[in-house]
C-alpha positions as CSV (number, residue, x, y, z in Angstrom):
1,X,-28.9,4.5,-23.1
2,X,-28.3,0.8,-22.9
3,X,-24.8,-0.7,-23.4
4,X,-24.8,-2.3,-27.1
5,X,-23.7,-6.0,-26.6
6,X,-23.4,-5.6,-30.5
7,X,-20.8,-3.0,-29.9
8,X,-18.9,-4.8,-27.0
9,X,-19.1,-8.0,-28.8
10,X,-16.9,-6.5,-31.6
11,X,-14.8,-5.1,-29.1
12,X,-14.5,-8.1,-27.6
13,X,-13.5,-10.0,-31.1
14,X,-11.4,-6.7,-32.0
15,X,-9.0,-7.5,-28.7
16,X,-9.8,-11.3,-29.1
17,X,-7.8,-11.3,-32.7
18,X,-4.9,-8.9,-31.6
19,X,-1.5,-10.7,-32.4
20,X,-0.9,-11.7,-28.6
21,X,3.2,-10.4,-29.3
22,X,3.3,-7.0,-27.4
23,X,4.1,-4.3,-29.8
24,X,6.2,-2.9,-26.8
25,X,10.1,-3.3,-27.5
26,X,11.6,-6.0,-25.7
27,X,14.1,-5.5,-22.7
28,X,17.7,-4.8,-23.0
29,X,18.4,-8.2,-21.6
30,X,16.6,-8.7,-18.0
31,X,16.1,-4.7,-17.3
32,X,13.5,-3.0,-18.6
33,X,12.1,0.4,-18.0
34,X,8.9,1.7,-18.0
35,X,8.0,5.5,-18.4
36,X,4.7,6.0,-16.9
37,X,2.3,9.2,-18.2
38,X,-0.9,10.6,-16.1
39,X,-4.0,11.8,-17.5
40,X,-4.0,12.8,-21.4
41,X,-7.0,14.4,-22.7
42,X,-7.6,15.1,-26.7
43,X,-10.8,16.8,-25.9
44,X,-11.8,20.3,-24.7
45,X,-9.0,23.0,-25.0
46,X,-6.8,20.1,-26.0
47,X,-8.5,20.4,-29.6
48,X,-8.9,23.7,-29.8
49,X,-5.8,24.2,-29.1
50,X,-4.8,21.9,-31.9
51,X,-7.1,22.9,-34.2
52,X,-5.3,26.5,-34.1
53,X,-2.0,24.8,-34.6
54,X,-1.9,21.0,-35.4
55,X,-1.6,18.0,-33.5
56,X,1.7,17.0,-34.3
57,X,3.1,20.3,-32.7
58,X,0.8,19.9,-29.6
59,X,1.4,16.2,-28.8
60,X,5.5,16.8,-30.1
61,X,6.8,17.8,-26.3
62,X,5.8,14.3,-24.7
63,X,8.6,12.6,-27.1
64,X,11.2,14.4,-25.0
65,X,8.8,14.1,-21.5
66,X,8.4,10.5,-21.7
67,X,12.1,10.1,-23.2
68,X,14.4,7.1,-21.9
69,X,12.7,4.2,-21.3
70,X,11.6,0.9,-23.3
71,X,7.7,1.5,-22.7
72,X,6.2,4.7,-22.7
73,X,2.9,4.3,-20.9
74,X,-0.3,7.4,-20.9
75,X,-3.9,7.3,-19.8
76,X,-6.1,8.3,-22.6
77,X,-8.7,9.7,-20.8
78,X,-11.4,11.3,-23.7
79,X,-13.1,9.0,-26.1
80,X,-12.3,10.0,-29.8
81,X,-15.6,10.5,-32.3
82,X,-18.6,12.3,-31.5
83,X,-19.9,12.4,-27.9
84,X,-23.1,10.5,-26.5
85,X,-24.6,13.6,-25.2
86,X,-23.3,17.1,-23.9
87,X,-22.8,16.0,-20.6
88,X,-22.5,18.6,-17.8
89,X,-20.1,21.5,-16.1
90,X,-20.1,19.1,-13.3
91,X,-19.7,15.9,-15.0
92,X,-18.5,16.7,-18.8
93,X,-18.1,14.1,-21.5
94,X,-14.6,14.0,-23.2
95,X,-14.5,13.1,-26.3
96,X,-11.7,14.3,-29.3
97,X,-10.4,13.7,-32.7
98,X,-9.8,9.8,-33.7
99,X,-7.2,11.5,-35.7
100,X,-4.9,12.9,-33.0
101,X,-4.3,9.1,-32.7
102,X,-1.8,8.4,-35.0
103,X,0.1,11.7,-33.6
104,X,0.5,9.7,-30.5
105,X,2.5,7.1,-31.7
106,X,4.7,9.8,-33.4
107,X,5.4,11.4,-30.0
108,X,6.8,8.5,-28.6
109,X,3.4,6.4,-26.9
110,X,3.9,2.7,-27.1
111,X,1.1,2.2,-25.1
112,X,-1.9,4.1,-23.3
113,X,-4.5,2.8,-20.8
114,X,-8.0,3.0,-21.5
115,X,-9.7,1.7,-18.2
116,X,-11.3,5.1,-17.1
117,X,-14.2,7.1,-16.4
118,X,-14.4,8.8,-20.1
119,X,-13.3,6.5,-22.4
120,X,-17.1,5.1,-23.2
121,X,-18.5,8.8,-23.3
122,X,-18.3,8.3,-27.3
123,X,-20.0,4.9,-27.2
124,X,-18.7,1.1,-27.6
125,X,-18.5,1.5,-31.2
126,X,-16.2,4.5,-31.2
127,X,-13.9,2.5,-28.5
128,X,-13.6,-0.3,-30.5
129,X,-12.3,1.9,-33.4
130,X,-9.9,3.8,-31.6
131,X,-8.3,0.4,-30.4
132,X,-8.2,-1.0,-33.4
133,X,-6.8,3.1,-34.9
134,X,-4.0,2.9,-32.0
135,X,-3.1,-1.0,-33.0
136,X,-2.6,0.3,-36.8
137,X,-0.1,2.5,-35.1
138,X,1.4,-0.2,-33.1
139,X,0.4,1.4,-29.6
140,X,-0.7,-1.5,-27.3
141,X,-3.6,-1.0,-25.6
142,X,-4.4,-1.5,-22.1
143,X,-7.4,-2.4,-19.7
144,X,-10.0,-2.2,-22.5
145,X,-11.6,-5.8,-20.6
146,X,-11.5,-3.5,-17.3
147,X,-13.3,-0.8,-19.3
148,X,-16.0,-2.5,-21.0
149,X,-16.8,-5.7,-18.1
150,X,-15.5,-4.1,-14.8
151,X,-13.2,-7.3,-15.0
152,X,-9.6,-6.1,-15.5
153,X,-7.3,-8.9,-16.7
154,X,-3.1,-9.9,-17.4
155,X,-1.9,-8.1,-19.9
156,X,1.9,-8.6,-21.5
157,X,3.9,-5.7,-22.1
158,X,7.4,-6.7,-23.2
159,X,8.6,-8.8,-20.2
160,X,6.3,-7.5,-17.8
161,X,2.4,-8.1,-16.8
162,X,0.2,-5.0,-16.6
163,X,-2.9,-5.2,-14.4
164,X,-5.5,-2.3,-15.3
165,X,-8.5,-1.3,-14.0
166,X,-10.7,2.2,-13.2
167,X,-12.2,2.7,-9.5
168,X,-14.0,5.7,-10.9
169,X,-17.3,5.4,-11.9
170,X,-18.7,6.8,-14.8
171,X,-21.3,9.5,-14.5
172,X,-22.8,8.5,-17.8
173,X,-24.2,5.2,-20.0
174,X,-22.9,2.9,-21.3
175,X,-20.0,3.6,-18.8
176,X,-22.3,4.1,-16.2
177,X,-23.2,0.4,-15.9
178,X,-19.6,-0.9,-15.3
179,X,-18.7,-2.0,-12.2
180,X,-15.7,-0.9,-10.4
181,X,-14.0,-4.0,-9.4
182,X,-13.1,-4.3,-5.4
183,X,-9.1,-4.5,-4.5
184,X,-9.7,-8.1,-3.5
185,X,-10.3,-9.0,-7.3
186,X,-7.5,-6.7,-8.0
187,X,-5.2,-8.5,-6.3
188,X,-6.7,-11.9,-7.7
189,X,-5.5,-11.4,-11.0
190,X,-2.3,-10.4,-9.6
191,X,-1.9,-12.8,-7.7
192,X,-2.9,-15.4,-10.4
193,X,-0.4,-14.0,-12.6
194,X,2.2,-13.8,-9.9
195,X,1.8,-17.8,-9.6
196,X,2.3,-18.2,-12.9
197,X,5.7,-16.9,-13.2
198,X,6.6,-15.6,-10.0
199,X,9.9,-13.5,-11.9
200,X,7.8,-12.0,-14.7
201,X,7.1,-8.1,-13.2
202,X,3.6,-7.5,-12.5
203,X,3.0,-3.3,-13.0
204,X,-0.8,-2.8,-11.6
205,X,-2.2,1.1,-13.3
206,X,-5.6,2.0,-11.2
207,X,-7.0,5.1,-12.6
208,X,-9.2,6.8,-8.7
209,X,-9.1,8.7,-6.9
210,X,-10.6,11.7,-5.0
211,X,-10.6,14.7,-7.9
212,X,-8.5,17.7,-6.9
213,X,-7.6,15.9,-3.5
214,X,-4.0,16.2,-3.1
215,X,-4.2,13.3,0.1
216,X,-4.7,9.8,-1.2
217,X,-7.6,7.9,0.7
218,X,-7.3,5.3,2.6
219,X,-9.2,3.6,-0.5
220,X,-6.1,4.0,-2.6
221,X,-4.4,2.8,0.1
222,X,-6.5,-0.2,0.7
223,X,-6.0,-0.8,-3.0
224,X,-2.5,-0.7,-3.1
225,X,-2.3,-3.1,0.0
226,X,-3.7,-5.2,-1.7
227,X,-1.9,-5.9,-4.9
228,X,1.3,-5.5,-2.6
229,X,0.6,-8.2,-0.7
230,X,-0.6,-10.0,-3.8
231,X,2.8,-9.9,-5.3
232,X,3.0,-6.4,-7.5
233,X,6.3,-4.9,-8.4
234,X,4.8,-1.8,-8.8
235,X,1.6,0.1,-8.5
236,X,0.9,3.2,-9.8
237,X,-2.2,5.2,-9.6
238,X,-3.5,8.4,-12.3
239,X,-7.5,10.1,-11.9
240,X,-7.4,12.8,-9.3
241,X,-5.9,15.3,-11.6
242,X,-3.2,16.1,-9.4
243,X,-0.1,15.1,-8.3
244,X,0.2,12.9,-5.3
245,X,3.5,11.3,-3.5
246,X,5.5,8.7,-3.9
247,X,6.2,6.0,-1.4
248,X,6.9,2.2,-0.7
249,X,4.9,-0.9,0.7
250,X,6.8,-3.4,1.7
251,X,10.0,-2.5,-0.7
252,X,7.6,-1.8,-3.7
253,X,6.6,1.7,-5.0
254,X,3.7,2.9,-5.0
255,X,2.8,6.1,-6.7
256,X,-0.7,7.6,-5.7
257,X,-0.8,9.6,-8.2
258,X,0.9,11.2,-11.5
259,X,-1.9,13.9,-11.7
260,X,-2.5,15.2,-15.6
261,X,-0.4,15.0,-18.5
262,X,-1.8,16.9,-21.0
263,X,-5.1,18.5,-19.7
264,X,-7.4,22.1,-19.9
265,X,-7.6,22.1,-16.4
266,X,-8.0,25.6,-14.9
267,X,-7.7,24.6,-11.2
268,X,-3.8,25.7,-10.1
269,X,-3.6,22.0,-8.4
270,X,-3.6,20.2,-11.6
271,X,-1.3,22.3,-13.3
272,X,2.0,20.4,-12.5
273,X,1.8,16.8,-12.7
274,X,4.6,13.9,-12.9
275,X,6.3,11.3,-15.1
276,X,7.2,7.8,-13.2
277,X,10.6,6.1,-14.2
278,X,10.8,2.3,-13.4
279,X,13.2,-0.6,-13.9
280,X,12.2,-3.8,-13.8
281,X,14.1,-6.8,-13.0
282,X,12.7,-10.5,-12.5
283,X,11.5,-11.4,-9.7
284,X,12.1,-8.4,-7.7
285,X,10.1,-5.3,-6.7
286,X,10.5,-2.1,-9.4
287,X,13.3,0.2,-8.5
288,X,12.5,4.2,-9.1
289,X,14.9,5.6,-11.5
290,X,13.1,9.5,-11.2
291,X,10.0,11.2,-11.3
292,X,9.8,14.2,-13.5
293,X,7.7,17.0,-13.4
294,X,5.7,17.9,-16.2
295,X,3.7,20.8,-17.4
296,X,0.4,19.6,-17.9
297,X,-1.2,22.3,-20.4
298,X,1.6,21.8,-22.6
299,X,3.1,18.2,-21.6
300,X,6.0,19.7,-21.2
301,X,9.1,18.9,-18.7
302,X,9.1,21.2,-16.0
303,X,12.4,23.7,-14.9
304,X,12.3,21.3,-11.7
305,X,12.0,17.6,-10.9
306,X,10.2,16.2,-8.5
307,X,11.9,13.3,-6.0
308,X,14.7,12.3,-8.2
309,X,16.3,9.1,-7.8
310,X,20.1,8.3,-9.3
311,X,19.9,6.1,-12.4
């Protein structure tokens, strides 16, 4: 199926009008902190699951899993509306209910990413609703230009810059058509925004990654190099399904991946995944205030956590 340059255009005008204010709260004075989600499907068991009970209850335990911070960032990785097609066991489409929308803003979200491999598998048209549905409910929204060109772009949240973009290619149309950007544009839209105010935080999100791989690649690695060098305070990386480690480059953290937040995944690997703290300061790399553990059939915290830091 084509890509609709009807349907991106009025995505494009939908993200074009957006009051450019963040909807994100400002920082307590020059800190602010960042908790940062992995994968969150509304698709799948995630539905069915709700349909039996109700969103609100099954969204309710990321309030307290995402707790204490000024921005609480998750992928949304499942359209919302009906599906293009039925996809495959190997390579399924996600798509859920536009209506568990709103219930994310209710459970403490104030932003999600969108650039990922599912987020087209409803169609341009359905994206462009679900932005404008999560806007209403004053969630920012973030790599939606990544999604939809392959381009990703500077994004303000609060004080900081966000820099979003997927690496996994989509199995199906319109997705399917989108390039993946290479780590040398990456970092030159980092580095852009860098230049531009070298003390304003910039917080790169790539969703890659190889799936159930509990090793990051050297092309994560190469990635994250990259936007290091480039001038990121931060990079963090969600789209393998499970949870990967946590280290430095250069003095700036580099998570390689959070793993799932709220999933159906069956696979023991992706069962546990991980919550990212981070406090930003101008002009200086992110400091690691904890990673959580978090129970991703249910979203809930974990009995453990996983490489805590003091506050």
């Amino acid at each position: 199926m084509p890509v609709s340059a009807s349907a991106f255009a009025f995505l494009a005008t939908l993200l074009a009008s957006q009051d450019p204010v963040p909807r994100t709260p400002a920082a307590r004075g020059t800190v602010f902190t960042v908790a940062i989600g992995g994968d969150l499907s509304l698709a799948r068991g995630i539905a069915e699951r709700a349909a039996r009970e109700d969103w609100d209850r099954v969204l309710s335990p990321l309030a307290e899993t995402l707790s204490g911070a000024d921005a609480r960032i998750v992928n949304l990785e499942s359209a919302t509306g009906p599906c293009l097609g039925a996809g495959t066991v190997q390579h399924p489409r996600l798509c859920g209910d536009a209506g568990a929308l709103a219930r994310l803003a209710r459970a403490g979200v104030t932003a999600v990413t969108v650039a990922n491999n599912h987020a087209l598998d409803a169609g341009e048209s359905n994206l462009a609703r679900a932005v404008e549905g999560l806007r209403k409910e004053e969630v920012d929204v973030l790599g939606a230009n990544a999604l939809r060109t392959g381009r990703p772009v500077a994004e303000a949240l609060g004080p900081i810059t966000v820099v979003a973009a997927n690496l996994s290619l989509s199995a199906w149309p319109p997705g399917a058509s989108v390039s993946i950007p290479t780590a040398d544009e990456i970092a030159a839209v980092v580095r852009t925004a860098h230049r531009k105010n070298a003390r304003k935080p910039v917080l790169v999100i790539l969703h890659g990654g190889r799936e159930m791989d509990s090793v990051p690649s050297s092309f994560e690695r190469s990635y994250s190099q990259a936007a290091v060098e480039a001038g990121a305070a931060a990079v963090v990386f969600h789209g393998s399904h499970v949870a990967h480690g946590l280290e430095t480059i250069a003095g700036v953290p580099v998570h390689f991946g959070l793993g799932n937040l709220l999933f159906d995944q069956r696979d023991p690997k992706a069962v546990y995944g991980q919550i990212l703290l981070l406090r930003f300061r101008p002009g200086v790399p992110a400091e690691v205030i904890e990673t959580r553990c978090v129970e991703s059939t249910t979203g809930c915290r974990c009995a453990g956590q996983v490489g805590t830091t003091d506050r």
